[in-house]
N, C-alpha and C positions, 0 to 999 in steps of 0.2 A: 504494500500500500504506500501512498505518495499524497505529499501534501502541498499542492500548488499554493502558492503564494502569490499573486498576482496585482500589482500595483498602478491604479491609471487613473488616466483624467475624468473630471468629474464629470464632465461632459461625453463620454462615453459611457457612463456606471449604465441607465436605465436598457440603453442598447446592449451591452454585454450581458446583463442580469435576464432581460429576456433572454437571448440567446442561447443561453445554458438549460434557463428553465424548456424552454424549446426542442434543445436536443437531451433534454434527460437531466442535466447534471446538476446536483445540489450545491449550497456555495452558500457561506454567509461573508456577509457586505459591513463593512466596518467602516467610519469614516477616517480620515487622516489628512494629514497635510502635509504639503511637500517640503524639504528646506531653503532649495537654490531659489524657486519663487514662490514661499508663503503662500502656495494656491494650494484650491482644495485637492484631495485627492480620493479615490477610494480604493481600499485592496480585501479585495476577496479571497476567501479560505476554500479552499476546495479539496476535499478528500477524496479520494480517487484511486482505483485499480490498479498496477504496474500497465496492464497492457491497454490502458483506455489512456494516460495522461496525454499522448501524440492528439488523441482528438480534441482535447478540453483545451489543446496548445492552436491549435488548428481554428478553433470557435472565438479565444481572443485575440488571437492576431486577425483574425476578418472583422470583429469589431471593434479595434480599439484601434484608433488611426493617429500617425505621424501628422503635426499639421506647425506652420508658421506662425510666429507671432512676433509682434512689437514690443519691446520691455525697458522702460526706463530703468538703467542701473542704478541703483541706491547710491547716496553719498559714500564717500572711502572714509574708513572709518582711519581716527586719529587726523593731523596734519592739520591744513587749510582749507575751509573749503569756500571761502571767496573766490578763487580761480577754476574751482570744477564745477562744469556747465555739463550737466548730465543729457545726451542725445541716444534717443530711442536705437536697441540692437534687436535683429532681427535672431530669435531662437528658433532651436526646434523643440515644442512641445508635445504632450501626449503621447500614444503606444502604450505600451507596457512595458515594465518590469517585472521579471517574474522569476520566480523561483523553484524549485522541484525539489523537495528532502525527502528523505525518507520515515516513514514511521513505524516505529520499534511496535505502538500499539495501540490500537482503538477500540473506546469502548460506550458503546452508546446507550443513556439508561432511562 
């Protein structure tokens, strides 16, 4: 047994969350926040079969998308910041992160 970890933007949660429910697969949805931009995030639990995780990997990568954004960089911390003129950088956000561990044992009561 395997326990997906799965980390994305919040703007993908309710499409991933069908998704799952749709092909079968159980998952609780936890909320979180990211660190690099303070946005929301959500990362779902998923327990999972050895020979099924390919599919449940399969289900969020079709919905959780790569997408561009604009982000004003936060002031630098310490120094001066009379001379820093903070100008919008283009990131890439969303997808996933995700993770696959193993589990020693589950028990459901």
């Amino acid at each position: 047994m395997k326990l997906v970890i799965a980390v994305i933007q919040d703007k993908d949660s309710n499409r991933l969350s069908n998704a799952l429910v749709r092909e079968g697969f159980r998952a609780t949805k936890l909320a979180s926040t990211g660190g690099f931009l303070r946005a929301g995030n959500t990362t779902f639990l998923i327990g999972i079969e050895d020979e099924r995780v390919h599919e449940v990997l399969q289900v969020i990568g079709a919905n959780c998308k790569v997408r561009d954004q604009l982000v004003t960089p936060v002031s630098p911390m310490g120094g001066s910041t009379d001379s820093y003129i903070p100008f919008p950088v283009e990131v890439q956000i969303g997808g996933a992160a995700v993770f696959v561990v193993p589990v020693e044992r589950f028990e459901h009561f």
